[in-house]
N, C-alpha and C positions, 0 to 999 in steps of 0.2 A: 504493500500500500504506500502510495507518496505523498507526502508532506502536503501540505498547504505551502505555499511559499508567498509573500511580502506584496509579491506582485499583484498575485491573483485576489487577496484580501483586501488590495487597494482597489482596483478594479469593481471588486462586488460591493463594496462600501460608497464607491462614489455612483455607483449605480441605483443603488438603492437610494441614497439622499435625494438625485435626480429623481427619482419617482415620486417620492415621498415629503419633498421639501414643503408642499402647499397644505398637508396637515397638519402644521404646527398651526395653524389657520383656524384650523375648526376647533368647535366647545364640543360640550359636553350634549351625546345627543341619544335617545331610546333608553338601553337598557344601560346607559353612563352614569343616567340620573338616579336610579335607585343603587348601583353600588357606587356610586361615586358622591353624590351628592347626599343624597338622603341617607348614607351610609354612615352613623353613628364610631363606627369599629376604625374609622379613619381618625382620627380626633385622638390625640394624645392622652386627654382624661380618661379613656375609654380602657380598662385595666388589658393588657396583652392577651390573659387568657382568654376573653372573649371572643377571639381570631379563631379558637381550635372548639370554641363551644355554637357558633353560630357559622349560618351558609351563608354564601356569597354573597350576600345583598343585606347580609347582617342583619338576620330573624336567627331565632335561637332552634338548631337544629329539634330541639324536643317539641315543639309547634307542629300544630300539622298545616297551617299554612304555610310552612319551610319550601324553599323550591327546592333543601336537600343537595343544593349542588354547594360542594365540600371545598372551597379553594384556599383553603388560609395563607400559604405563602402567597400566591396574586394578591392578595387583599393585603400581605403585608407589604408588599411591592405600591403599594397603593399608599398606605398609610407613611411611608417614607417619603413619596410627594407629597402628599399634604404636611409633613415635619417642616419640609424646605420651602414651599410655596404655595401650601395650602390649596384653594382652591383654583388656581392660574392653571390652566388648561395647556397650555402650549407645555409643562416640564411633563406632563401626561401623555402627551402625544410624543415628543420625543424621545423618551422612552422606551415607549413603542419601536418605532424607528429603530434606535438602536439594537433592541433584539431579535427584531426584523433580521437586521444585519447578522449577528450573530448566528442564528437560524439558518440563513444563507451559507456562512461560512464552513459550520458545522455538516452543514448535508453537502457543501464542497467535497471536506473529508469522507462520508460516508460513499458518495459516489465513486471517488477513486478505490473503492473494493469493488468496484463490478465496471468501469469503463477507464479507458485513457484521459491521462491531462484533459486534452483538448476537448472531449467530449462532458467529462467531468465541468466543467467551467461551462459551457455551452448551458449543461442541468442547472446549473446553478443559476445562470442568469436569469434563464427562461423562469425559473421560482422567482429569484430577487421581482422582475417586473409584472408577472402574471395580473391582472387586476382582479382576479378572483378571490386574492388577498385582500381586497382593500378594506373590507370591514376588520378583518384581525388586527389590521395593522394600524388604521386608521378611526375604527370603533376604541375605545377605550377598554372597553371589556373585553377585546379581542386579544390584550393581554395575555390572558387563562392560555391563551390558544398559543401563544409566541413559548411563555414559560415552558411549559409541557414539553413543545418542539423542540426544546433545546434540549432538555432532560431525557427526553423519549431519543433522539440522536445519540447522544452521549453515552445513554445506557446501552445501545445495540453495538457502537464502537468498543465499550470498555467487553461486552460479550463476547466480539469475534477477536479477542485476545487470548481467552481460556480455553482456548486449544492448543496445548504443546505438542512437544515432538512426540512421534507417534502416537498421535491421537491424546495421549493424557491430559488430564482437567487442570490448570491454572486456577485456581480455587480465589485469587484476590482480586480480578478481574470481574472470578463471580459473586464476589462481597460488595466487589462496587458495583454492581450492576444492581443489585437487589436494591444499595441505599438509594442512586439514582433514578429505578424505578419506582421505589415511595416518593421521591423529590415532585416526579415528574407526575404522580398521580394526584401527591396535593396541592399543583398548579392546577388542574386541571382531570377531573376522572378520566378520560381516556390514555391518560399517559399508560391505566396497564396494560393498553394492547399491546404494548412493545413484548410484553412478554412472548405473544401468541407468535411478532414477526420472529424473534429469536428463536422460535421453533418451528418458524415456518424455514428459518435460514439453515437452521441444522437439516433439515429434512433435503432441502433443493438447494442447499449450495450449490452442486456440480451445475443446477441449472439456470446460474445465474442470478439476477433481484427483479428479475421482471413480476413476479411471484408479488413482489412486496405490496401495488398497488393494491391488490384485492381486500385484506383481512383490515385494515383501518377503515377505507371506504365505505364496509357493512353496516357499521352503527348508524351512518348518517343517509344512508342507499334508497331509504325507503320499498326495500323490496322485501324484508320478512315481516316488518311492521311500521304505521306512519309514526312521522315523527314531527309534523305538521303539515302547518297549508304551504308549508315549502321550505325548504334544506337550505338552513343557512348557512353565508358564502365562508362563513369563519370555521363551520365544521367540516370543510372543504380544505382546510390548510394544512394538515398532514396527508389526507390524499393525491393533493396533488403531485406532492413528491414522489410517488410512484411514475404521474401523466409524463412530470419532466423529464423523469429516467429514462422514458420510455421513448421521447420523442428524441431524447439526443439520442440514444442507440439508433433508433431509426434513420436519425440527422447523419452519424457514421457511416452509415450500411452504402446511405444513396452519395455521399462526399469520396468515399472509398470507388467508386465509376467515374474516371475521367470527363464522359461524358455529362454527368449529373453534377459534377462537382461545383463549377462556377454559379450554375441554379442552384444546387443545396444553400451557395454561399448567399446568394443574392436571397432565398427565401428564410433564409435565418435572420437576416438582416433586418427584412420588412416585419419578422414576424414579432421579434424581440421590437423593434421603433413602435409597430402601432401597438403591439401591448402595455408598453411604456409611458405611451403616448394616451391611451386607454385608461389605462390606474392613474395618472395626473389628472385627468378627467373626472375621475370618478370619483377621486377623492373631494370635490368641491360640493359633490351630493351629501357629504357628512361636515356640512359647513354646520347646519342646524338640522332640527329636529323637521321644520315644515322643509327644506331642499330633498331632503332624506325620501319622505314620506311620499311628498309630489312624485319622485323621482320611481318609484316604486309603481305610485299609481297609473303612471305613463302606460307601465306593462301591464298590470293587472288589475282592471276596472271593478272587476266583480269581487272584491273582495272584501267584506265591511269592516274588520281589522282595519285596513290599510284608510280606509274612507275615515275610521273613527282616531287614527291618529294622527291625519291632516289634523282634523277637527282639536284634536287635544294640543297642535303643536300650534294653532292657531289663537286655543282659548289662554295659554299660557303668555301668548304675548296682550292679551285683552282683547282681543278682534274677535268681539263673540259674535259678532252677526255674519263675518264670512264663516265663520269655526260650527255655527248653528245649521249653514246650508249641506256643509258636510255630515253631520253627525245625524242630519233629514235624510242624505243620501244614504247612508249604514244601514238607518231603517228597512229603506226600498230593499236595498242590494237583500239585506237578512233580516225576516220583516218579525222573526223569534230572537232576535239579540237583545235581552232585555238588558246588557251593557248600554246600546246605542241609545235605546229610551231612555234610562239616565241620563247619558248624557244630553242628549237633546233638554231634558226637562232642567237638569242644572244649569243648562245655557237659557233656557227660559227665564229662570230667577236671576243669571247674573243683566240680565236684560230685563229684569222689575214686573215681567209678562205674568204675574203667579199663580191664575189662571189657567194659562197655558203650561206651566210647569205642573201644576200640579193635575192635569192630563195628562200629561205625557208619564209622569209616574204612578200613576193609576193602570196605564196600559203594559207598564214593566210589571206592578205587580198580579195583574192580571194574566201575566205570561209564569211565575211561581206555583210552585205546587201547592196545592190547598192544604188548611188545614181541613181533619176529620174532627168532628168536635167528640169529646169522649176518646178521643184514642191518642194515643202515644205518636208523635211523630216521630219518624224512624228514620228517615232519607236525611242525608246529609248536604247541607245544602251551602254554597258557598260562600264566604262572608261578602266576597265584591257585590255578591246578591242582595245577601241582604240587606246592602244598602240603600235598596229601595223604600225600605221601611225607613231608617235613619233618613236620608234626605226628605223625603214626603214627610215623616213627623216633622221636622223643623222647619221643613217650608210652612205648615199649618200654623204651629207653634206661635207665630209672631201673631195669630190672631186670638186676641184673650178668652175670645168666647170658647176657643176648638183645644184647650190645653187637655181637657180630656181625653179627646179622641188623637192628638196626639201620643200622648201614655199609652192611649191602648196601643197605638201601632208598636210604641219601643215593647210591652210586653208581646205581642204576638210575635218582633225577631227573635225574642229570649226562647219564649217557646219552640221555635224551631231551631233552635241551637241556643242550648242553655250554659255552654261557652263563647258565648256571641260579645265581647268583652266589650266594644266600641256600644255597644246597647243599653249595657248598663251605667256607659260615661254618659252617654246621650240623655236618658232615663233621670238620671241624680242629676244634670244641669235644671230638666223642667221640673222635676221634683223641688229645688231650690228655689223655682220663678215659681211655684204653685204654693210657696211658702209652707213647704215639708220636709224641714232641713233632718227631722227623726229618718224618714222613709228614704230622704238622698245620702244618708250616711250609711243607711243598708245599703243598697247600688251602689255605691263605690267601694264599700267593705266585701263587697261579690266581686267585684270587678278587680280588688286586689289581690282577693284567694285565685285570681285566671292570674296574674301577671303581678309581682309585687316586685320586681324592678322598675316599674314605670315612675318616672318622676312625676311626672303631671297627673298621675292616681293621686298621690300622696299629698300634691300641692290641694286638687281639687278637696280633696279631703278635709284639708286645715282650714277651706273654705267655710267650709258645712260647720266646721266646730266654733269660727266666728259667729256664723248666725246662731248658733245653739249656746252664746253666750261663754264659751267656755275656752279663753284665749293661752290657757295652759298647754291642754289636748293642740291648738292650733298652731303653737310654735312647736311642739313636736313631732308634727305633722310634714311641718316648715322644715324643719331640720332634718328629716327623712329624705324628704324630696332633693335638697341639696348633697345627701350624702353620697345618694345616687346620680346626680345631676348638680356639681359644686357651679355651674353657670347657668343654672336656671334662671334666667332673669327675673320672674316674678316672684318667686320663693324669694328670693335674696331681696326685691324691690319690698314684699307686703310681711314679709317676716321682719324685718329693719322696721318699718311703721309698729308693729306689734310690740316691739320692745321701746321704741320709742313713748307709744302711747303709756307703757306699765307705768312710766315715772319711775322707772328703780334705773337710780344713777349705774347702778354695776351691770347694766344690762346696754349703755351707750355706747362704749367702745366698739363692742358686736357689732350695735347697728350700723357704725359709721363705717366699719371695715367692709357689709355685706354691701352698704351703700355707695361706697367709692368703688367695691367689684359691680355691682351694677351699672354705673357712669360709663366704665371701662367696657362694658356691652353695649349698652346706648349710652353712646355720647353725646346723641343730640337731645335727648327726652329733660326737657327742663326741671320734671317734677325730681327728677334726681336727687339734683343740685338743690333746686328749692328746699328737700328734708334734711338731706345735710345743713344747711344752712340752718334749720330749726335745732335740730342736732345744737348744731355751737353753740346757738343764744337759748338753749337749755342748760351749756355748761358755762355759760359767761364767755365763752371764745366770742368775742364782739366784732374784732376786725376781721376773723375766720368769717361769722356768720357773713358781715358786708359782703365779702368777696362773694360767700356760694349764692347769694341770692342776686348778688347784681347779674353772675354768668348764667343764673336761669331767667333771667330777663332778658339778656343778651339773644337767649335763643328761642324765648316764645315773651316778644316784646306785649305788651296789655296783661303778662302772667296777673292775675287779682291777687291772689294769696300772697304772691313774692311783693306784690309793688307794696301790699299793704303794711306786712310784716319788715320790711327793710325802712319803710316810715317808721313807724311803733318801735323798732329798732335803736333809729335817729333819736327820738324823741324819750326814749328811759336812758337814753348815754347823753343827755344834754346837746344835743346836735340836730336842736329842733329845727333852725332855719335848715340844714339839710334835708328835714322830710319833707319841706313844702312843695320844692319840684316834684320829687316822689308821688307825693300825692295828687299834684295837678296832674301828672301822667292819667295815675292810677283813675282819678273822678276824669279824666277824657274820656278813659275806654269805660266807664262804670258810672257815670254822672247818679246814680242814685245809691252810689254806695254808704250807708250809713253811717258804720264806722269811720270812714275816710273823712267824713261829713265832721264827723265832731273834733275826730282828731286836728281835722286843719282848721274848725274853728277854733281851739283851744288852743295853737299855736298862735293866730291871728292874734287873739285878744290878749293874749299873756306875754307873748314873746314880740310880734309886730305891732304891737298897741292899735289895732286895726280895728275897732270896734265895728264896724259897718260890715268890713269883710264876713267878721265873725257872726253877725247877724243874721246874715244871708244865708251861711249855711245851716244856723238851726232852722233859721223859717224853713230854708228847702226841704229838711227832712218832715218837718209837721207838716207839708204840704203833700209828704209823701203817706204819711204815717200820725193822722194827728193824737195820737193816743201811746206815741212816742214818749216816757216818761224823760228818757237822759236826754232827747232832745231838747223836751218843751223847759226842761230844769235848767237846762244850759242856758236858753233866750230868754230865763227870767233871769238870768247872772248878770244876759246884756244890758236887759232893762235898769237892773239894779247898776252896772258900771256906768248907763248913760243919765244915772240922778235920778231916774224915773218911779219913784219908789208906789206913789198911786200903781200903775202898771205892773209893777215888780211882784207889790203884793196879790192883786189880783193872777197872775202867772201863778202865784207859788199856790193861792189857794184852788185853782182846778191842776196843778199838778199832783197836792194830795190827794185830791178828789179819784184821779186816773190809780197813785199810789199810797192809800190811807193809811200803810202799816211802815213807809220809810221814815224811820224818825228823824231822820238827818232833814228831808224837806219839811215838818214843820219845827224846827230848830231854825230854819233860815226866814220861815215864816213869821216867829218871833224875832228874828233880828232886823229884820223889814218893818215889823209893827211898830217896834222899840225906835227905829229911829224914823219915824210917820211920827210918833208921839214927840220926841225931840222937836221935832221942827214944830209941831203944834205950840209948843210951850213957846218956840221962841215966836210966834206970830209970822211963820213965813210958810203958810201954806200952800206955795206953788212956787216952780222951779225956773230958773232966768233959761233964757231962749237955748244958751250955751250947749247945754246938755250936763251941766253944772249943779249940784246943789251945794250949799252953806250951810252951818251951823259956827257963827260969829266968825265969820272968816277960816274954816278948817272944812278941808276935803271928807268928805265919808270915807273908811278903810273896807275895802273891797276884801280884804282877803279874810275876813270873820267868812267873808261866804264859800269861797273859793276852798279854802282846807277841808272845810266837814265833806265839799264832795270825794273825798280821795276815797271815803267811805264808801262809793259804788265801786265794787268788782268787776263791773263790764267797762266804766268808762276810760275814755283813752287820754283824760286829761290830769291824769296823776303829779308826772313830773314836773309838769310848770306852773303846779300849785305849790312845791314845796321850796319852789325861788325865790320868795317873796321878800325872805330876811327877818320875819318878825312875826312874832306868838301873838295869837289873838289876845290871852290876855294883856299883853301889852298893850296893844293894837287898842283895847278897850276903852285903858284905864290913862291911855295919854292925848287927853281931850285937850289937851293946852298945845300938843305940836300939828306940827301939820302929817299929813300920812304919806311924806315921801318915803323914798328907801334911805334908809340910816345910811353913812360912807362908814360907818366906821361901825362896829359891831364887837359886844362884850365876848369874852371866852365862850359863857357859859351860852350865851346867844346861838355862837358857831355850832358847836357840840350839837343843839337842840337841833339847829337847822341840819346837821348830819344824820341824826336819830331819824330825822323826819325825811329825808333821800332815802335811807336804807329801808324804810317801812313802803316807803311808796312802791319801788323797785321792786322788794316782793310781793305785791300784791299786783304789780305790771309781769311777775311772772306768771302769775295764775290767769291772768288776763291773758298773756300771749296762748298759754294751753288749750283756754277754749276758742281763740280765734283761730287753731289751726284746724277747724274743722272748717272755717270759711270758702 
């Protein structure tokens, strides 16, 4: 047997790149997306042993929905691009390519056991460019099919070594032959036919490898049994290796007659250019899934497979009204596909028709086996089936009257396969909208004894125990679901709120860790940001909180919660004049927000001495709400700052009215009457134009009123009442000064004024707690 040599390897390599260079081009297209895309066992988190517990497309071989096909090393060949560059299509495709190449060179070697140099190289090109390849090589999952080829070569070379001299066995030839043929089986199952050619070669060696085309060929032949609506081109890639052997012998026989020789050369020539020419071609059909499918369709019209995966490669780009015309045509073609009726009817609903959707899955499930009432169902029946029930119940579903009779539908899938696992998700969602969080915690507890690795069982689970009050059970649930799934985003996003909401400080950290892995999934989802930020000014991280709520404002600008809270924020850190932009934003997108309402009148009148401003916004809100106590309380403070004390009092007396049990409003009501009485004595029953009142030339002190309010827990005007600089008693009992602010202020004065910051601040935290449900 002779070598490979340098030359010949370069030749087949640049030959094949020439073929193949236009598939770095194409995505990910058919049966790419379920083991490529949808394939969970590609994913680094995904523990290894999973590769040897589950089939190709990553279902856990002990399922009977398993398609059973065993490939774990492809799949780990797989999951090493995705190490390197994940989901980028082009390192998947060349790949390919390269052990195309390989493949090629290898069966170089095995040819020179049965032909010369020259003809040897001839077989090999003729493979290198064949386009019969182009799905193995050029499909993704045609992988399976290159792996194997190589292993399955390998192993027949390392065989016809273990024959020594006179006849005796080489026994380490047949070691490595065995490990190679498991290599080559768990690329792909047919790697063990190599076994049968290694005994088809002991047998006919004297008569040559023409022998070899037949025993590969069988499985995919369809002549002892079907193996579909047509022999794909990829289980065609080790048979061919026989056609090429066979044509370059041939190519010999007629090159060896003078006469024929310059035509052998000249038909070699043409045959290898238009094949070549052929597979570059063909490879633009696996550009996408709709080139693919079209391309199929050309040749065979009648086929509704083909019709319904136009249709699917259509709906996947959104083009459901071309994708609907096809998925009407599957009908015609196979008018019992009640695949097609699905489809058709779920292109119905993505087109809002629901109506007509909910025809067209009526006629699907008109085409299922009946049930017998009284008797056992016995026939197994497919899950893709009975998705007919699942899709019709939820099409109904959205209508509140028909939640029943959607239920029934999820029970009668159960009933025909009481493994039917997607039925009891379905089931315990409407059970949850029917307000039956006891009956959806059973359905999902069935649904867990089918599958208890599903992260989103466990998630929806923790649901159900939120509604059932019981937020223990619910971050246990939480933490299940991420133990199996540490990037579930939701589990991480609603489990961080849970611990957030406990109030228990030793539970923060958690949340912030779960919530910055969350950010790190969606980057762009503002609400993120915005609970982190809640997060900080839970723990007094005050310029941390800034930051996370300005960048979820950044990314969802009018955020309400963010603009409000990053006000309120301003405004307990003394950085009132900073919330008023804030909140002008905030009352742009939300002009009748109430809280905002107050806050920035209580900035206004405290901080801008804006009395008029501030006025405005209580009236708006009584105009919104007249039965508004913090409102109407607040525009009796204006009254009282504008001397209006007639007015004032009246205000305070219909806001006890609204609230009779606030003792804080009539405490302001007696200090409204007390100085009514005052001016009575001095003989000045009415107020100069100013907006001014007197008593012998002294200001009234505003701030006897302003403190007692710190005493509401909802109001947002805590901290710009405790500015003031001076105790009401004081404030009371010094009728001789005027009621500016002191410049100069005693020890004991400061102390009080800090006593009276640190009480407000904590009662602006209990305030912030219940605005985060805003």
């Amino acid at each position: 047997m002779a070598d490979v040599i340098l030359k010949e390897i370069a030749l087949i390599v640049g030959v094949v790149t020439a073929c193949y260079w236009n598939s770095l081009f194409c995505g990910f297209v058919f049966d790419d997306v379920s083991a490529i895309l949808d394939n969970k066992d590609l994913h680094p988190s995904t523990p290894l042993k999973n590769l040897f517990q589950n089939d190709f497309w990553g279902t856990p071989m002990s399922e009977e929905r398993s398609h059973k096909s065993y490939r774990p090393l492809t799949v780990l060949t797989f999951r090493l691009n995705y190490l390197f560059s994940e989901l980028n299509a082009v390192s998947y495709h060349l790949l390919n390519v390269v052990f195309h190449a390989v493949v090629c060179i290898v069966f170089l070697k095995v040819c020179k056991l049965f032909l010369d140099n020259r003809s040897s190289v001839i077989a090999s090109l003729l493979f290198a460019v064949h386009p019969i390849h182009t799905e193995a090589v050029t499909g993704v999952v045609g992988r399976a099919e290159l792996l194997s080829s190589i292993f399955f070569l390998a192993a027949f070379l390392s065989y016809t070594k273990s024959k020594g001299p006179d006849n005796t066995i080489v026994w380490t030839p047949i070691a490595v032959t065995v490990c190679l043929v498991a290599i080559a089986t768990l690329c792909k199952e047919q790697g063990i036919t190599v076994v049968g050619i290694c005994c088809v070669y002991e047998v006919f060696i004297a008569q040559g490898a023409l022998c070899l085309i037949v025993l590969p060929f069988i499985p995919a032949s369809n002549l002892f049994f079907p193996v579909g609506f047509v022999v794909a081109e990829r289980v065609l890639y080790v048979p061919s290796m026989g056609f090429c052997i066979l044509v370059a012998h041939g190519w010999k026989k007629l090159s060896n007659k003078s006469v024929l020789r310059k035509l052998s050369w000249i038909c070699l020539s043409v045959v290898l250019f238009t094949h070549a020419l052929k597979t570059l071609h063909r490879n633009w059909d696996w550009e996408s899934e709709y080139t693919l499918f079209m391309s199929a369709l050309k040749v065979n019209k009648n086929n509704a497979k083909l019709w319904n995966n136009v249709g699917h490669a259509l709906e996947n780009e959104k083009n459901f009204e071309r994708a609907l015309r096809f998925f009407i045509q599957a009908t015609r073609v196979q008018p019992d596909d009640i695949g097609a009726h699905m489809n058709v009817g779920r292109t119905y609903k993505n087109l809002n028709k629901t109506k007509e959707a909910e025809e067209s899955y009526m006629i699907a499930k008109s085409l299922m086996p009946q049930i017998i009432p009284g008797k056992k169902y016995a026939a197994r029946v497919a899950p893709n089936h009975l998705n007919v029930y699942i899709n019709l119940a939820n099409l109904i579903r959205a209508n509140e009257s028909r939640l029943e009779e959607a239920d029934q539908l999820y029970r009668q899938a159960i009933s025909m396969r009481p493994d039917f696992k997607q039925a009891y998700i379905s089931r315990g969602e409407l059970l949850l909208k029917m307000n039956k969080p006891v009956k959806a915690k059973e359905a999902y507890l069935r649904a867990l004894e089918l599958d208890r690795t599903n992260a989103d069982l466990w998630y929806n689970l923790a649901i159900v125990y939120i509604e059932l009050k019981d937020p223990t059970e619910a971050l246990k649930n939480f933490n299940q679901a991420l133990e199996l799934n540490p990037k579930h985003k939701l589990a991480l996003f609603n489990s961080a709120l849970l611990m957030q909401e406990s109030g228990d400080p030793m539970l923060r950290p958690e949340a912030k860790k779960r919530l910055l892995s969350y950010v790190k999934e969606e980057p762009q989802d503002a609400n993120g940001y915005f609970n982190l930020g809640m997060l900080a000014m839970d723990d007094k991280r005050d310029a941390e909180a800034e930051s996370w709520m300005k960048k979820a404002i950044r990314l969802q600008p009018g955020f309400r919660s963010a603009l409000f809270n990053l006000a309120l924020l301003y405004s307990q850190t003394a950085k009132e004049l900073m919330a008023l932009p804030v909140l002008e934003e905030l009352l742009r997108y939300y002009p009748d927000h109430t809280k905002g309402l107050i806050l920035k009148g209580d900035i206004l009148m405290n901080q801008k001495k804006d009395i008029s401003g501030a006025k405005k916004c209580f009236e708006k809100i009584l105009e919104m709400d007249p039965n508004n106590v913090q409102g109407k309380h607040n525009l009796c403070v204006v009254y009282f700052e504008e001397r209006d004390l007639i007015k004032a009092e009246k205000c305070l007396v219909e806001t006890l009215v609204l609230a009779p049990h606030e003792e804080y409003i009539q405490r302001h009501l007696n200090i409204v009457r007390s100085k009514i009485s005052l001016l009575g004595a001095a003989e000045q029953p009415t107020f100069p134009g100013d907006g001014t009142a007197a008593v012998g030339g002294k200001k009234i002190p505003f701030e006897n009123l302003k403190e007692v309010k710190n005493e509401q827990k909802t109001t947002q005007t805590l901290n710009s009442n405790i500015n003031k600089g001076q105790s009401n008693s004081k404030k009371r009992t010094e009728k001789n000064n005027t009621d500016k602010e002191t410049k100069k202020k005693s020890t004991k004065e400061i102390k009080d004024i800090e006593k009276k910051r640190v009480a407000a601040l904590k009662r602006l935290e209990e305030i912030e707690r219940i605005l985060n449900g805003e």
